[in-house]
PQR file with spaces between the fields and no chain letter, atoms N, CA, C, O and H, PARSE charges and radii, in Angstrom:
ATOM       1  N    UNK     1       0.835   -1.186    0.000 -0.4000 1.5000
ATOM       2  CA   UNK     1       0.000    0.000    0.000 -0.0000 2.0000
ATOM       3  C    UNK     1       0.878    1.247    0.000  0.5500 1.7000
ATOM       4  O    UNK     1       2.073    1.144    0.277 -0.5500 1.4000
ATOM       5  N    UNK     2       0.245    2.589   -0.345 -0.4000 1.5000
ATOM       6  CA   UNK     2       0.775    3.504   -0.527 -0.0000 2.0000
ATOM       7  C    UNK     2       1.088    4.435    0.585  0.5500 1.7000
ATOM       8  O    UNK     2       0.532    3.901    1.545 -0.5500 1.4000
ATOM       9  H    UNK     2      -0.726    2.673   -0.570  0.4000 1.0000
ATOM      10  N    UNK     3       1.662    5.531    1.013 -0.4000 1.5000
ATOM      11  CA   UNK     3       1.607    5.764    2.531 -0.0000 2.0000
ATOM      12  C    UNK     3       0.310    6.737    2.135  0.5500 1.7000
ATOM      13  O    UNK     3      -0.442    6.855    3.102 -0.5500 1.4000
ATOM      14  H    UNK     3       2.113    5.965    0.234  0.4000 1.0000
ATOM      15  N    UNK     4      -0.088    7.383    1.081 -0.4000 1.5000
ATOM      16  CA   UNK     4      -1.355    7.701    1.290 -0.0000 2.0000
ATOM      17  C    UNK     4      -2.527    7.127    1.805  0.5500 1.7000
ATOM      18  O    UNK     4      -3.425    7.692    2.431 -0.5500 1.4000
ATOM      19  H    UNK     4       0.523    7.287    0.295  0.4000 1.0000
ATOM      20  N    UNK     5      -2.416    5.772    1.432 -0.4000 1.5000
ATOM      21  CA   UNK     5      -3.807    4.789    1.234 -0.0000 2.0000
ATOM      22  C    UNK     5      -3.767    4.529    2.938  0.5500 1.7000
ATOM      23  O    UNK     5      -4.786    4.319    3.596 -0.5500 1.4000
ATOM      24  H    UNK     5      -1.687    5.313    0.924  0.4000 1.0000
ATOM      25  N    UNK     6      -2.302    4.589    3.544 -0.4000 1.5000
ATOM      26  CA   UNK     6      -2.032    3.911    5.376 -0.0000 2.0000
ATOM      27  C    UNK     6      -2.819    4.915    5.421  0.5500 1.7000
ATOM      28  O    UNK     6      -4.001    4.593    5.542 -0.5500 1.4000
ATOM      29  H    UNK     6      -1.475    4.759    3.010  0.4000 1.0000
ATOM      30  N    UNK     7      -2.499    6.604    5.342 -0.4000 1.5000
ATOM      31  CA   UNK     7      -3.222    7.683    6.485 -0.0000 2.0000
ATOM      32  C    UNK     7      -4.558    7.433    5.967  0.5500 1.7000
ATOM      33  O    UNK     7      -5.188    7.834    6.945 -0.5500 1.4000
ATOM      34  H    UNK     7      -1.538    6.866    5.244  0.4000 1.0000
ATOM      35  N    UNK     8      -5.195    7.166    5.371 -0.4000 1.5000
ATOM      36  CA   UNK     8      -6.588    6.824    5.309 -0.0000 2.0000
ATOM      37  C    UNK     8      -7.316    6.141    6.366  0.5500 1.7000
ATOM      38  O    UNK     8      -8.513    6.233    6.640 -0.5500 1.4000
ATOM      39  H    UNK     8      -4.682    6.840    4.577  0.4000 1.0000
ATOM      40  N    UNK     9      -5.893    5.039    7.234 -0.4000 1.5000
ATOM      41  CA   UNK     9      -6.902    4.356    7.681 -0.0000 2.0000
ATOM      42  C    UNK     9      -6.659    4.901    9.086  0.5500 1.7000
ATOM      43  O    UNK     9      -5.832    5.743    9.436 -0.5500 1.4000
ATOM      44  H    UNK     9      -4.921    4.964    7.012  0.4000 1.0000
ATOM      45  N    UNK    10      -7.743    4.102    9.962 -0.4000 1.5000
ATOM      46  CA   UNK    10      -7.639    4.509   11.421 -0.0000 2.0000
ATOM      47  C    UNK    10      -6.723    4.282   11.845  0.5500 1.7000
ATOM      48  O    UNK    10      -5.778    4.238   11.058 -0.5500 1.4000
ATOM      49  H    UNK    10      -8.415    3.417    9.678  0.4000 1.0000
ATOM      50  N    UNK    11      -6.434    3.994   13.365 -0.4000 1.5000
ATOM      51  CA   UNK    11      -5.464    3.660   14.077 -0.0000 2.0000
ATOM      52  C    UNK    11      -5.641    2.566   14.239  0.5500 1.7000
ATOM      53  O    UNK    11      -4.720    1.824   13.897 -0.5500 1.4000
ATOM      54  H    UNK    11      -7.202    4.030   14.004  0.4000 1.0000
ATOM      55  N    UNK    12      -7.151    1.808   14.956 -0.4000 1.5000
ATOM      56  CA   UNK    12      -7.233    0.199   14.634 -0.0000 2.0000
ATOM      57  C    UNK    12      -6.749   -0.431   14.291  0.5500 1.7000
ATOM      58  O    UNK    12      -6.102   -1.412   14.657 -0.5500 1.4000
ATOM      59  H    UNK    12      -7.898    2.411   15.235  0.4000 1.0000
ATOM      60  N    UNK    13      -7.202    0.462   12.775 -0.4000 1.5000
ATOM      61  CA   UNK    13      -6.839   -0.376   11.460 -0.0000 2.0000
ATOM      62  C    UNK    13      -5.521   -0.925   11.066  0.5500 1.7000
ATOM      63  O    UNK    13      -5.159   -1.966   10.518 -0.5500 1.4000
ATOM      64  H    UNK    13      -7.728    1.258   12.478  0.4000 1.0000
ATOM      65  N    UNK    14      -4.575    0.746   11.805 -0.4000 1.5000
ATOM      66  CA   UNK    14      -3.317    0.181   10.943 -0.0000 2.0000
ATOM      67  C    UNK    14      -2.594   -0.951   12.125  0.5500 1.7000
ATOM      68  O    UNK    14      -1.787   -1.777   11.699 -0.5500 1.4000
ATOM      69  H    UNK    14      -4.869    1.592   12.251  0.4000 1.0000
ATOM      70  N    UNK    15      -2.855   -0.928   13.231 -0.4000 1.5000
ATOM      71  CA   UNK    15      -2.494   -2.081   14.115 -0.0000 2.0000
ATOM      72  C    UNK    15      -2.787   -3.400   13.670  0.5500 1.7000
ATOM      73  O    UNK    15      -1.924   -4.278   13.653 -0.5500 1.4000
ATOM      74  H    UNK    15      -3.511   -0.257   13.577  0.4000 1.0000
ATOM      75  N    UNK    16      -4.350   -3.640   13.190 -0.4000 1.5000
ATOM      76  CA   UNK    16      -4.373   -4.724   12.832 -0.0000 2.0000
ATOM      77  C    UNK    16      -4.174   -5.200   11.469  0.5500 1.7000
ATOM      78  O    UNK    16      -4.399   -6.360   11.124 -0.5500 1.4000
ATOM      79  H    UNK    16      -5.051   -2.926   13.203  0.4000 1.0000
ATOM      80  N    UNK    17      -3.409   -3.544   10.092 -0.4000 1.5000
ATOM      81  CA   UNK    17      -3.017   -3.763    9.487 -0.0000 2.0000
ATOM      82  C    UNK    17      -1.113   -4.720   10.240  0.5500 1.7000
ATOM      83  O    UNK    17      -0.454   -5.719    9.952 -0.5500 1.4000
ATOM      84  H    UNK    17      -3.226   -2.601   10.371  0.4000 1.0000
ATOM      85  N    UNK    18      -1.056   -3.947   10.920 -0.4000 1.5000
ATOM      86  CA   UNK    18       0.862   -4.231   11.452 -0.0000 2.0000
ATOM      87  C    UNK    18       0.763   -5.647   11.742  0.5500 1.7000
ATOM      88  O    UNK    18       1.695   -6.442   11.627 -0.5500 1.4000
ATOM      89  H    UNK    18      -1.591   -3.136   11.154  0.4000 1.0000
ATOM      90  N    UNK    19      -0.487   -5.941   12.148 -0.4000 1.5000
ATOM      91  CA   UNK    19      -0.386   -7.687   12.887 -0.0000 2.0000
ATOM      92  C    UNK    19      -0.716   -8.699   11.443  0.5500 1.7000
ATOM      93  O    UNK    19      -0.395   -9.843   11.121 -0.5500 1.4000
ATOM      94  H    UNK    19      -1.245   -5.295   12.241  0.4000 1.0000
ATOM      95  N    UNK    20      -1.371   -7.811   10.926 -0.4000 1.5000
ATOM      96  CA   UNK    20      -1.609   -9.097    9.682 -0.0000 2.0000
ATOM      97  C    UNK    20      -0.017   -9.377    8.428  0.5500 1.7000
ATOM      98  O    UNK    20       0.391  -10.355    7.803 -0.5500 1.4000
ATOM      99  H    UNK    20      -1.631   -6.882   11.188  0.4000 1.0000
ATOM     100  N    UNK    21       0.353   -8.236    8.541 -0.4000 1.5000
ATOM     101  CA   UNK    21       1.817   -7.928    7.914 -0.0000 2.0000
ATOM     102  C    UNK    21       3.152   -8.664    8.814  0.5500 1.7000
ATOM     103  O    UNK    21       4.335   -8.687    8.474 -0.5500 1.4000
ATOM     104  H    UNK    21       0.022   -7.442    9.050  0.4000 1.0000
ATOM     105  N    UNK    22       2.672   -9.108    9.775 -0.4000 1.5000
ATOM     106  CA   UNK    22       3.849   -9.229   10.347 -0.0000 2.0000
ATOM     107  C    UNK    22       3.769  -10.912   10.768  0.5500 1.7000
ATOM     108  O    UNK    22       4.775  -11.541   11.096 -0.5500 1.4000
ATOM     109  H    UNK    22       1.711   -9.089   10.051  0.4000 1.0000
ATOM     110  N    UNK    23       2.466  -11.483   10.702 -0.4000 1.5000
ATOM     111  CA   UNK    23       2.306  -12.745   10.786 -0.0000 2.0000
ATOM     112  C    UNK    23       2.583  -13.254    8.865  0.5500 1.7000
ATOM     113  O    UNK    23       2.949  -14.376    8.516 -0.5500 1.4000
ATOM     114  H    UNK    23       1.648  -10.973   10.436  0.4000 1.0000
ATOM     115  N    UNK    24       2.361  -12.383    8.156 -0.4000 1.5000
ATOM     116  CA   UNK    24       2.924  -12.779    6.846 -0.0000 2.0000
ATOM     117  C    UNK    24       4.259  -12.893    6.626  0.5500 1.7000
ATOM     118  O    UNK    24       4.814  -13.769    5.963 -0.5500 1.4000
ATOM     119  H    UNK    24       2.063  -11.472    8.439  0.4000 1.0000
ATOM     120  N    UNK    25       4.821  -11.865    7.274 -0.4000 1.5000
ATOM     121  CA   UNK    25       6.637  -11.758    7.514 -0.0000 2.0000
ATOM     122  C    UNK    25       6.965  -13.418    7.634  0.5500 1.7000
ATOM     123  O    UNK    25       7.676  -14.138    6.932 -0.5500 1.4000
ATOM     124  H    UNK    25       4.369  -11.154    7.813  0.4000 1.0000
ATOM     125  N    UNK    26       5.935  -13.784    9.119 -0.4000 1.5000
ATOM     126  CA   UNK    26       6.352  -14.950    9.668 -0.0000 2.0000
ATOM     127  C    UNK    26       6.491  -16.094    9.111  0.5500 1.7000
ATOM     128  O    UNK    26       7.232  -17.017    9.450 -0.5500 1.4000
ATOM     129  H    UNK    26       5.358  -13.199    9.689  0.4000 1.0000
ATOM     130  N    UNK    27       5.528  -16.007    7.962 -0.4000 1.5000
ATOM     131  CA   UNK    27       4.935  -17.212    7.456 -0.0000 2.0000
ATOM     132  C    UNK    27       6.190  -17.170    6.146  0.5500 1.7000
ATOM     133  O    UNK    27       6.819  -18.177    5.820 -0.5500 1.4000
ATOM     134  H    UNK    27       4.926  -15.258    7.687  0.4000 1.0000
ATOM     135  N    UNK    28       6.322  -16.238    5.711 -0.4000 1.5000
ATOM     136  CA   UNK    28       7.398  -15.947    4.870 -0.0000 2.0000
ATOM     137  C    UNK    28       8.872  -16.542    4.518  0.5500 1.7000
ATOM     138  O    UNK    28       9.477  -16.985    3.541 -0.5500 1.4000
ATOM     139  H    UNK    28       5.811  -15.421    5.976  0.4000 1.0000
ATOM     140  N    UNK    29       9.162  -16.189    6.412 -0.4000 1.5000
ATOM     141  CA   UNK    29      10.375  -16.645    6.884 -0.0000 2.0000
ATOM     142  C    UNK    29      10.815  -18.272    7.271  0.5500 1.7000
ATOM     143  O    UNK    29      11.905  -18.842    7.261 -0.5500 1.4000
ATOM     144  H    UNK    29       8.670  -15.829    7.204  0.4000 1.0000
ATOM     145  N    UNK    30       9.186  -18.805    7.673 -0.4000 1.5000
ATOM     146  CA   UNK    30       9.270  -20.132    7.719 -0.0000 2.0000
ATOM     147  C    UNK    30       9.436  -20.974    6.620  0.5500 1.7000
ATOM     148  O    UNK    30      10.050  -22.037    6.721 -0.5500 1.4000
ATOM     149  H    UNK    30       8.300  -18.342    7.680  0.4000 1.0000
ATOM     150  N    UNK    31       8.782  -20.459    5.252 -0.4000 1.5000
ATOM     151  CA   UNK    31       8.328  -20.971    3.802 -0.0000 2.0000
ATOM     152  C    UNK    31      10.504  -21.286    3.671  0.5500 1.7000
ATOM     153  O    UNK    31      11.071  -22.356    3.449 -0.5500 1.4000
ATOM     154  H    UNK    31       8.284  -19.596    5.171  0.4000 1.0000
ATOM     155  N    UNK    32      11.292  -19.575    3.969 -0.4000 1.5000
ATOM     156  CA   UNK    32      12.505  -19.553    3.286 -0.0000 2.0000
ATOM     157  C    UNK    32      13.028  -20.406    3.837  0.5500 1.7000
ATOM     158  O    UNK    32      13.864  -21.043    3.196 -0.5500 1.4000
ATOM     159  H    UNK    32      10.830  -18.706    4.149  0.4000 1.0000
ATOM     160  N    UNK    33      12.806  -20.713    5.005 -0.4000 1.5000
ATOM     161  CA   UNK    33      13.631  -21.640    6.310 -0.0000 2.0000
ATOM     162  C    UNK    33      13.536  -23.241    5.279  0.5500 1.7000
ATOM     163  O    UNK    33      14.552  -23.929    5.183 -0.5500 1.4000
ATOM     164  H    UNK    33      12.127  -20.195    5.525  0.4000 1.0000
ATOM     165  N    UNK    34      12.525  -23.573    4.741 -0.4000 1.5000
ATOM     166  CA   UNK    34      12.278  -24.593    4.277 -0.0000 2.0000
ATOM     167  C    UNK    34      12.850  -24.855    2.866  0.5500 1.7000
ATOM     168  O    UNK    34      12.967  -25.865    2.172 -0.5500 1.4000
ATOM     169  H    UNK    34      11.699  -23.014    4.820  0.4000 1.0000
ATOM     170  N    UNK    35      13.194  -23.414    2.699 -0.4000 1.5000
ATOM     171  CA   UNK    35      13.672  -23.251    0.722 -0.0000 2.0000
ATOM     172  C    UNK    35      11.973  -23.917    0.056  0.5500 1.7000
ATOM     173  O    UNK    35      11.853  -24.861   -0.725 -0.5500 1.4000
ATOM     174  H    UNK    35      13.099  -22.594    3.262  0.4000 1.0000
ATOM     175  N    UNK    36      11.313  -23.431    0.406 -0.4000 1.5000
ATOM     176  CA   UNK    36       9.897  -23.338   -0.671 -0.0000 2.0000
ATOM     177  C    UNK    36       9.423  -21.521   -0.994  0.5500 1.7000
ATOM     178  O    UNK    36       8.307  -21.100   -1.299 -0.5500 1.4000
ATOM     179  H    UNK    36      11.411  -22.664    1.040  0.4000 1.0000
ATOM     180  N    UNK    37      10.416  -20.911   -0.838 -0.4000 1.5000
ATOM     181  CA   UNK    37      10.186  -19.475   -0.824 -0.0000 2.0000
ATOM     182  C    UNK    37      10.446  -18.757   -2.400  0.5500 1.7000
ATOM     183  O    UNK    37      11.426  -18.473   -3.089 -0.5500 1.4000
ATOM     184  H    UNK    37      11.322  -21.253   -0.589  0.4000 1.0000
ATOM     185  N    UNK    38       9.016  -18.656   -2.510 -0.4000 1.5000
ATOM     186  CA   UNK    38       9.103  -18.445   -4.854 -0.0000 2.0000
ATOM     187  C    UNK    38       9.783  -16.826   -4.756  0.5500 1.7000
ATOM     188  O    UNK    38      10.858  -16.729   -5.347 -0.5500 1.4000
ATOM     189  H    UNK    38       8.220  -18.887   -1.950  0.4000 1.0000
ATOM     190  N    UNK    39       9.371  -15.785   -4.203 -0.4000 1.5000
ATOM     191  CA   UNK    39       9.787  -14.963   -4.338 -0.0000 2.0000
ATOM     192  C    UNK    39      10.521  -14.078   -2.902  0.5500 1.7000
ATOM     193  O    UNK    39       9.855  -13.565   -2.003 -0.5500 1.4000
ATOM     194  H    UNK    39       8.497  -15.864   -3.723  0.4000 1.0000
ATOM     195  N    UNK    40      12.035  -14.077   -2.993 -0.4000 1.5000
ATOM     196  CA   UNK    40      12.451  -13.764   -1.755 -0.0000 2.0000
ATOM     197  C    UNK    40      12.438  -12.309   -1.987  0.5500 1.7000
ATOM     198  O    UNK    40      12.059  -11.764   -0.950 -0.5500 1.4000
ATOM     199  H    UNK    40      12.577  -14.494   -3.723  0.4000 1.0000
ATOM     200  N    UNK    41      12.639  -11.631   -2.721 -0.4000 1.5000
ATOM     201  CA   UNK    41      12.221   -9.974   -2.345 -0.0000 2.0000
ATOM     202  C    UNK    41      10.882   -9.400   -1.897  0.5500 1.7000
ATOM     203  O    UNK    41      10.663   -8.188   -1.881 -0.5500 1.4000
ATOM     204  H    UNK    41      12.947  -12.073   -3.564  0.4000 1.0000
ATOM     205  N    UNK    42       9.889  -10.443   -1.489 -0.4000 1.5000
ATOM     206  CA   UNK    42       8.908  -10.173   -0.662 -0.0000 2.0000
ATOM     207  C    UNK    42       8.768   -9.892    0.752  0.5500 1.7000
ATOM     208  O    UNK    42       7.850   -9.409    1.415 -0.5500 1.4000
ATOM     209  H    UNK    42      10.067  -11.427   -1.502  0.4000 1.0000
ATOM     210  N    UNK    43      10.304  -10.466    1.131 -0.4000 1.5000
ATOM     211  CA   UNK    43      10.465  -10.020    2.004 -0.0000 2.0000
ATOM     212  C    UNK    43      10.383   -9.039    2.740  0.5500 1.7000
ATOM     213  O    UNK    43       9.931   -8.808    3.862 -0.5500 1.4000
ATOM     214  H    UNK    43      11.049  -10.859    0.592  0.4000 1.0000
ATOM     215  N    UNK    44      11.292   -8.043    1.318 -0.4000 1.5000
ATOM     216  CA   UNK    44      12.059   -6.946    1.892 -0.0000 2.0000
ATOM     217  C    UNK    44      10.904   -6.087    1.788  0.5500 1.7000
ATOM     218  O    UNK    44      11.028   -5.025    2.398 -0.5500 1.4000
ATOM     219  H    UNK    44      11.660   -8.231    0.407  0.4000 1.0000
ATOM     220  N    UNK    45       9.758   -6.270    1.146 -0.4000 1.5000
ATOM     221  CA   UNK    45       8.393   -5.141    0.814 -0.0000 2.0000
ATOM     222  C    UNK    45       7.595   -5.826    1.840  0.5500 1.7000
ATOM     223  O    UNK    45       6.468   -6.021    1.385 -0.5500 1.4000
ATOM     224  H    UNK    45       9.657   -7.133    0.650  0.4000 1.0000
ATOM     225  N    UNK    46       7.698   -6.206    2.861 -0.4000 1.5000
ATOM     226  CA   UNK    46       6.544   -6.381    3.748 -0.0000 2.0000
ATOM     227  C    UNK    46       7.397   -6.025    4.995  0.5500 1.7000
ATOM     228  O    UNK    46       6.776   -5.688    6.003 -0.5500 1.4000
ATOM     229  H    UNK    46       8.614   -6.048    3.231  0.4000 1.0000
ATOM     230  N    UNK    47       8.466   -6.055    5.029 -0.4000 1.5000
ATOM     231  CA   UNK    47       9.441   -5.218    6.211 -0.0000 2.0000
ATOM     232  C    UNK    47       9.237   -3.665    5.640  0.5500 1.7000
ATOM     233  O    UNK    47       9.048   -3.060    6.695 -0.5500 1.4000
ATOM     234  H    UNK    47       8.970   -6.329    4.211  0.4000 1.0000
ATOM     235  N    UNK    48       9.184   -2.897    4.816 -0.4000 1.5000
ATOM     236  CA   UNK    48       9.042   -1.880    4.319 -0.0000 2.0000
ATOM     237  C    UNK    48       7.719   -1.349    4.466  0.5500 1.7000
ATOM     238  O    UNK    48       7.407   -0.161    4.386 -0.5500 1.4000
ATOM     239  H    UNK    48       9.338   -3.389    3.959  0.4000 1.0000
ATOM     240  N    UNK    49       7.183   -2.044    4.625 -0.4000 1.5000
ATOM     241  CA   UNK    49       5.449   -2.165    4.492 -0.0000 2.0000
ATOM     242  C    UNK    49       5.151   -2.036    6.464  0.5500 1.7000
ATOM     243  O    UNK    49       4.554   -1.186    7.125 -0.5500 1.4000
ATOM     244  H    UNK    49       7.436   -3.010    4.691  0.4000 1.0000
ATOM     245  N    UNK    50       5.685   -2.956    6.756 -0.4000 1.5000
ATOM     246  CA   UNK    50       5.278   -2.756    8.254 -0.0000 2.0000
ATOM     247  C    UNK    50       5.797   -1.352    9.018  0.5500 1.7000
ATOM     248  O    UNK    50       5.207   -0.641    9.831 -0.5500 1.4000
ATOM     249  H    UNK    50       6.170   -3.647    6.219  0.4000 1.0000
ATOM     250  N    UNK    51       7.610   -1.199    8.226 -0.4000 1.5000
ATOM     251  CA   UNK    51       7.982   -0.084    9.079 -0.0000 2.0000
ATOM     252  C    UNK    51       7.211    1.429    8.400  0.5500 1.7000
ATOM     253  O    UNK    51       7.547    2.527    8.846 -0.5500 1.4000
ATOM     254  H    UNK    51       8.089   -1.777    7.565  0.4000 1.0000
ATOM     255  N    UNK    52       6.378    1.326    7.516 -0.4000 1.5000
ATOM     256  CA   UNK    52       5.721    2.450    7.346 -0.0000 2.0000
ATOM     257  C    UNK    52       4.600    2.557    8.025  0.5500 1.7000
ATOM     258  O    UNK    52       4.372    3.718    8.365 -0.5500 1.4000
ATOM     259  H    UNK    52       6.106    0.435    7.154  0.4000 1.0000
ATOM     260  N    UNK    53       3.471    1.446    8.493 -0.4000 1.5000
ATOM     261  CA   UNK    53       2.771    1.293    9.377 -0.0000 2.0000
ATOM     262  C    UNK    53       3.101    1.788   11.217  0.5500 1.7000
ATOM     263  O    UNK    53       2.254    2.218   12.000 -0.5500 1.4000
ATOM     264  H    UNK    53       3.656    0.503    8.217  0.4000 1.0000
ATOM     265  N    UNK    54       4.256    1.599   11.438 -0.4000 1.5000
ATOM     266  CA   UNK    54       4.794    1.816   12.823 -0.0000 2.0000
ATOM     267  C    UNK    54       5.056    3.354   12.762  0.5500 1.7000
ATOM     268  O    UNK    54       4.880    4.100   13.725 -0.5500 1.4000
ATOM     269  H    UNK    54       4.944    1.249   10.802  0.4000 1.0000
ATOM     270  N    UNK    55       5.536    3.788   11.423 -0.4000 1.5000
ATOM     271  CA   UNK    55       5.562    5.248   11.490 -0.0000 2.0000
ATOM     272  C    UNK    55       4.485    6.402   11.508  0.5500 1.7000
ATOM     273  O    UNK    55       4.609    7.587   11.818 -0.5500 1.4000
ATOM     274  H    UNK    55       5.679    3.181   10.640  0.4000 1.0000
ATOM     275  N    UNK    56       3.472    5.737   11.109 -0.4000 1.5000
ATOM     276  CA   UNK    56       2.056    6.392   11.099 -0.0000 2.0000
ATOM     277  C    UNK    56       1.303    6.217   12.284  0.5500 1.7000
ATOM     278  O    UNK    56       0.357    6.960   12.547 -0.5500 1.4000
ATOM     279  H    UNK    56       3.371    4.775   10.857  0.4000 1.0000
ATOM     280  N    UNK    57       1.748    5.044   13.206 -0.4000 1.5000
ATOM     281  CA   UNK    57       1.041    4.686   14.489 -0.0000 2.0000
ATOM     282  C    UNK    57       1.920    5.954   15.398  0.5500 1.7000
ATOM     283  O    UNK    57       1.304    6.863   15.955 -0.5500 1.4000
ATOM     284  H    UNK    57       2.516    4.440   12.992  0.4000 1.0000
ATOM     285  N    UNK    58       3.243    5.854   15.433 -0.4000 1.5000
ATOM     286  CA   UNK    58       3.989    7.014   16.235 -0.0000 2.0000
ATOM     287  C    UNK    58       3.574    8.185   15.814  0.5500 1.7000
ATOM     288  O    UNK    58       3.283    8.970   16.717 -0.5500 1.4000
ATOM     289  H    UNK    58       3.743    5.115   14.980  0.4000 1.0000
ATOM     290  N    UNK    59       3.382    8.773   14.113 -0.4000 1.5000
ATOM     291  CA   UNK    59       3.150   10.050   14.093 -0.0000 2.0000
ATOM     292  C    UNK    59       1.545   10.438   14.620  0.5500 1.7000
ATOM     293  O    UNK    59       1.213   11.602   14.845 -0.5500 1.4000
ATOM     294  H    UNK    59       3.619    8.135   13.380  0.4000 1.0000
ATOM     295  N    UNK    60       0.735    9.419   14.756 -0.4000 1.5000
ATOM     296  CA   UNK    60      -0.339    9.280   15.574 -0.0000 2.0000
ATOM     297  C    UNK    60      -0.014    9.268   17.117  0.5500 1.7000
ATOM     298  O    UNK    60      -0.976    9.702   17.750 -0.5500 1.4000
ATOM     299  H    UNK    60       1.004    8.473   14.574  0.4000 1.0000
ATOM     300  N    UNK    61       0.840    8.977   17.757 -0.4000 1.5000
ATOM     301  CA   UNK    61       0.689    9.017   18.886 -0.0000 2.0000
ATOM     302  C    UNK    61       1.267   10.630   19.552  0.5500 1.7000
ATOM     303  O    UNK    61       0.908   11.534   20.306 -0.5500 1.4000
ATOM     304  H    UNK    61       1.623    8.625   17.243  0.4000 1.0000
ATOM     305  N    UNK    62       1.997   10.360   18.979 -0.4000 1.5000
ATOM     306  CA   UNK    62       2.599   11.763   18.534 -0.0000 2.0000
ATOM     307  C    UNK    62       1.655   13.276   18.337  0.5500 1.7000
ATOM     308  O    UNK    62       1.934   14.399   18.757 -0.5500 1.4000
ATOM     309  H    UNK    62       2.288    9.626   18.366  0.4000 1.0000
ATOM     310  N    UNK    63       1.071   13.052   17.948 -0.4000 1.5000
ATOM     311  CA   UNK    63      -0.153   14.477   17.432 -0.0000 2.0000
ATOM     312  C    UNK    63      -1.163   14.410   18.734  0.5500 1.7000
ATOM     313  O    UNK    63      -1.772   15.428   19.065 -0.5500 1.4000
ATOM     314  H    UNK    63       0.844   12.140   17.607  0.4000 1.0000
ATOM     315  N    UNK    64      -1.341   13.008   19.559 -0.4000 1.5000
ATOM     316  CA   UNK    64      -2.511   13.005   20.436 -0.0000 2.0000
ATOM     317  C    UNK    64      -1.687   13.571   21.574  0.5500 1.7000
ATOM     318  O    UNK    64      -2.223   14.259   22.443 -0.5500 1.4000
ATOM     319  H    UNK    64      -0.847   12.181   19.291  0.4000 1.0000
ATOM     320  N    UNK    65      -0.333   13.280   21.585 -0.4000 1.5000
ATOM     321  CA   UNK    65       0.259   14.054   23.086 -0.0000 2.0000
ATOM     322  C    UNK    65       0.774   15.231   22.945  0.5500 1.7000
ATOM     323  O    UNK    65       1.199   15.895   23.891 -0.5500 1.4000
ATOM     324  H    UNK    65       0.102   12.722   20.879  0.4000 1.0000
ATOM     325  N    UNK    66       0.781   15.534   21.953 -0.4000 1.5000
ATOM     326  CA   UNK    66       1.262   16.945   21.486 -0.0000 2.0000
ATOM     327  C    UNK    66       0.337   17.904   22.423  0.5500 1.7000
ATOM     328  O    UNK    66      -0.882   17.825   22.575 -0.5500 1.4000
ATOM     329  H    UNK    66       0.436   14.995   21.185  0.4000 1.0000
ATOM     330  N    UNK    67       1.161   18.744   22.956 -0.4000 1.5000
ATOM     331  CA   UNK    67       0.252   20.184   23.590 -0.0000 2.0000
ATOM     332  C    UNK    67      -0.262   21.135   22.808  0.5500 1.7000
ATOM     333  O    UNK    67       0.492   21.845   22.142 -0.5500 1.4000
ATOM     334  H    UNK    67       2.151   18.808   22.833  0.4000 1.0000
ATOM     335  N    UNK    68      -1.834   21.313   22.766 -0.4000 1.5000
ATOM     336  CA   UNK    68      -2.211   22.072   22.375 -0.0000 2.0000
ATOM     337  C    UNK    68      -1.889   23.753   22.734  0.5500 1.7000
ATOM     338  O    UNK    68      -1.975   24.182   23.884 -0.5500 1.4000
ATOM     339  H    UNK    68      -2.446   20.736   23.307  0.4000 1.0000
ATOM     340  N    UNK    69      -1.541   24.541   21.658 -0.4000 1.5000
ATOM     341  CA   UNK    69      -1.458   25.578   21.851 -0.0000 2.0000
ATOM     342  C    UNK    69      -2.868   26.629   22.346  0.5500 1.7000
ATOM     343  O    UNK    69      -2.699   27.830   22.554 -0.5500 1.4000
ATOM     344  H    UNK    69      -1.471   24.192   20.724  0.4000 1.0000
């Protein structure tokens, strides 16, 4: 996804976007562990993919503790 399409979503969302991305990581890593892994640069776009998710959850947490002027 695009980082436009992340700020679209809630905060929920992108958590239980981060958990569904990151149990794919898992499943990923087990497939390579086994050498049944068709495409290994999928890797590297779902690590890319999650750490843009973690950055939108912080710049969210971020804006809610922020002091209002």
């Amino acid at each position: 996804m695009k980082i436009a399409e992340l700020r679209a979503l809630t905060g929920t969302e992108l958590e239980a976007k981060g958990r569904d991305l990151r149990q794919e990581l898992f499943n990923l890593r087990m497939r390579q562990a086994a050498g049944q892994l068709d495409q290994p640069s999928r890797l590297r776009l779902i690590r890319k993919e999650i750490a843009r998710v973690e950055t939108l959850l912080t710049e969210m947490k971020r804006k809610a503790s922020a002091p209002k002027p």
